[in-house]
MARVO-153286 format. One record per residue (C-alpha): residue in one letter; residue number from 1; x, y, z. Coordinates in steps of 0.5 Angstrom, whole numbers. Layout:
<residu=A; num=NUM; X=X; Y=Y; Z=Z>
...
REM end
This chain:
<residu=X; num=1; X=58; Y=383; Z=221>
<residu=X; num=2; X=58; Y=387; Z=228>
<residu=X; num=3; X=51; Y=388; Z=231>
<residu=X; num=4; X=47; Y=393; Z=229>
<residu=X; num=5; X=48; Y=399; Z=233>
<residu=X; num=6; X=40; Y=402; Z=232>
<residu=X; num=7; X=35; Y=398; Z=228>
<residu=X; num=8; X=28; Y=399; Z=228>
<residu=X; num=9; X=22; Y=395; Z=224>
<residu=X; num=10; X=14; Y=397; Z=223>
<residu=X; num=11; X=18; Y=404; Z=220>
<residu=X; num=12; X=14; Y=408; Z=216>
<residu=X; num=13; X=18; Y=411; Z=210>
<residu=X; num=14; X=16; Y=416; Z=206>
<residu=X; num=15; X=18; Y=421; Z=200>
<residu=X; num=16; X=15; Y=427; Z=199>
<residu=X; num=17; X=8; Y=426; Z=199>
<residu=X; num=18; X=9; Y=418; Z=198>
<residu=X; num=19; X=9; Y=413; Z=202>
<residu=X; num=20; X=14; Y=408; Z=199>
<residu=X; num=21; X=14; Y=402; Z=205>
<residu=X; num=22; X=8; Y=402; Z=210>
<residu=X; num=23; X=13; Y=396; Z=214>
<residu=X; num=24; X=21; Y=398; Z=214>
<residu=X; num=25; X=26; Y=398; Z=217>
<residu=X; num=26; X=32; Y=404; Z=219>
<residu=X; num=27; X=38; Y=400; Z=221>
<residu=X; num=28; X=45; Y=404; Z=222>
<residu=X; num=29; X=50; Y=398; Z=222>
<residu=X; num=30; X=58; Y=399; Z=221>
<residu=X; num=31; X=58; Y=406; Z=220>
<residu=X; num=32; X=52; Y=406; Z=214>
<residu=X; num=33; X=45; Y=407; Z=215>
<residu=X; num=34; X=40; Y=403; Z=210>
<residu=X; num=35; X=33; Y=404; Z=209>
<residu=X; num=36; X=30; Y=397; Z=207>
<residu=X; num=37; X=23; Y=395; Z=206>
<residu=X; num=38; X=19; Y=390; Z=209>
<residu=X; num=39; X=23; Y=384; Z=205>
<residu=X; num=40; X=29; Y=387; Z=206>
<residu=X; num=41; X=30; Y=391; Z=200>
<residu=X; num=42; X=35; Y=397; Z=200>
<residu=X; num=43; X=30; Y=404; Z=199>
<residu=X; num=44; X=37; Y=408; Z=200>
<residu=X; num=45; X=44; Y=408; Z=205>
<residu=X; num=46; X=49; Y=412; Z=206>
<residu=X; num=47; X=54; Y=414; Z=211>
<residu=X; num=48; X=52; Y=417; Z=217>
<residu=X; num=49; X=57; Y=423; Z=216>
<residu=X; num=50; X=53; Y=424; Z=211>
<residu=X; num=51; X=46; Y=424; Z=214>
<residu=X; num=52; X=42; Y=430; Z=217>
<residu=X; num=53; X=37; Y=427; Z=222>
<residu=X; num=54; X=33; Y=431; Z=225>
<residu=X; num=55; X=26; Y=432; Z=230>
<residu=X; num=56; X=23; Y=438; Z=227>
<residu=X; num=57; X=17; Y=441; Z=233>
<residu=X; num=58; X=12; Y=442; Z=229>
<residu=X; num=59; X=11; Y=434; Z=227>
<residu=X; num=60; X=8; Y=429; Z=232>
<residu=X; num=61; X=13; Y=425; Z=237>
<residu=X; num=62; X=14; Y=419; Z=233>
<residu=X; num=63; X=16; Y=423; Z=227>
<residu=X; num=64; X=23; Y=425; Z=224>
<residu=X; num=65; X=26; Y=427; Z=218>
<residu=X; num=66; X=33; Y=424; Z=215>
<residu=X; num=67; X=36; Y=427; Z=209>
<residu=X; num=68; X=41; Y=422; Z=205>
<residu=X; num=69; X=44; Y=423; Z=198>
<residu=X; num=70; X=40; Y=429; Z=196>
<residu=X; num=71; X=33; Y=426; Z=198>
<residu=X; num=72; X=29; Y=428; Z=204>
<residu=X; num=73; X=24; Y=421; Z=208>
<residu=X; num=74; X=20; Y=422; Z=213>
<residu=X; num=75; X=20; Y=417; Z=218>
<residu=X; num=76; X=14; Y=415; Z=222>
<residu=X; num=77; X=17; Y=410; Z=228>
<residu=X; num=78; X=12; Y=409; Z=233>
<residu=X; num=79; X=6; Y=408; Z=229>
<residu=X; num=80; X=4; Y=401; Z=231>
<residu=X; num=81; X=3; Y=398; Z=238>
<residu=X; num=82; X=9; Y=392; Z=239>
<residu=X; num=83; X=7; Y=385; Z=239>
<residu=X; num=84; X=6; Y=381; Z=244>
<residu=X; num=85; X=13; Y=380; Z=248>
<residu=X; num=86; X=15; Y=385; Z=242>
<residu=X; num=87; X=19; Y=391; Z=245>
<residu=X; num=88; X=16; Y=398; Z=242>
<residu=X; num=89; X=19; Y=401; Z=236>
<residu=X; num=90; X=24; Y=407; Z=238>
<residu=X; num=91; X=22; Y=414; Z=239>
<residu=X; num=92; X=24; Y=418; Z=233>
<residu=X; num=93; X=28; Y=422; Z=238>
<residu=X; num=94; X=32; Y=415; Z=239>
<residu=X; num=95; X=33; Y=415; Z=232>
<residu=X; num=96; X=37; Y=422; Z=231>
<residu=X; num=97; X=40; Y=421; Z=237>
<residu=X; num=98; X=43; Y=414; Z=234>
<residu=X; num=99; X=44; Y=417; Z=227>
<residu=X; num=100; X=49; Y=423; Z=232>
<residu=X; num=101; X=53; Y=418; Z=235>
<residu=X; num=102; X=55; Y=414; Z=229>
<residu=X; num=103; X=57; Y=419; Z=226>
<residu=X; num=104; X=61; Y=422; Z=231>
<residu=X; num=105; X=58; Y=428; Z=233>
<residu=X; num=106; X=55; Y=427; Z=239>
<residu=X; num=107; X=49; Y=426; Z=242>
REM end
């Protein structure tokens, strides 16, 4: 399997006023972005063509919206400080920036 070309941890997933993980994980690897939990659970995927990330202005920095297969998740990327020796989390603008490359729509 080839390395991952976006992976980001600590990420909070939620589904309309629901959190559905508090620790997950957003990873865009071989053309598919996966939303797990924290033990590694698929919450959903699709291909990244099929995605539509977006940064809207009116949420907080580290926020961004990722719409796949029907159901729209607000993704909280920066919420926690990194662990000593850790890198930080990536900005949710890093992450609709991967999603666009991916999928070949630039960025």
């Amino acid at each position: 399997m080839a390395e991952p070309e976006f992976t980001a941890r600590g990420v909070r997933i939620g589904k309309r006023l629901r959190s559905l993980t508090r620790a997950g994980q957003v990873r865009i690897s071989d053309g598919r972005l996966e939303l797990l939990t924290s033990y590694g659970t698929e919450i959903d995927s699709a291909p990244v063509q099929a995605v539509r990330a977006s940064k809207p202005w009116f949420v907080p920095e580290d926020r961004a919206l990722a719409d796949l297969n029907g159901e729209r998740y607000l993704l909280t990327l920066g919420e926690h400080d990194p662990a000593p020796g850790e890198p930080g989390p990536p900005a949710a603008r890093r992450f609709v920036e991967a999603v666009r490359r991916a999928s070949g729509r630039g960025g």
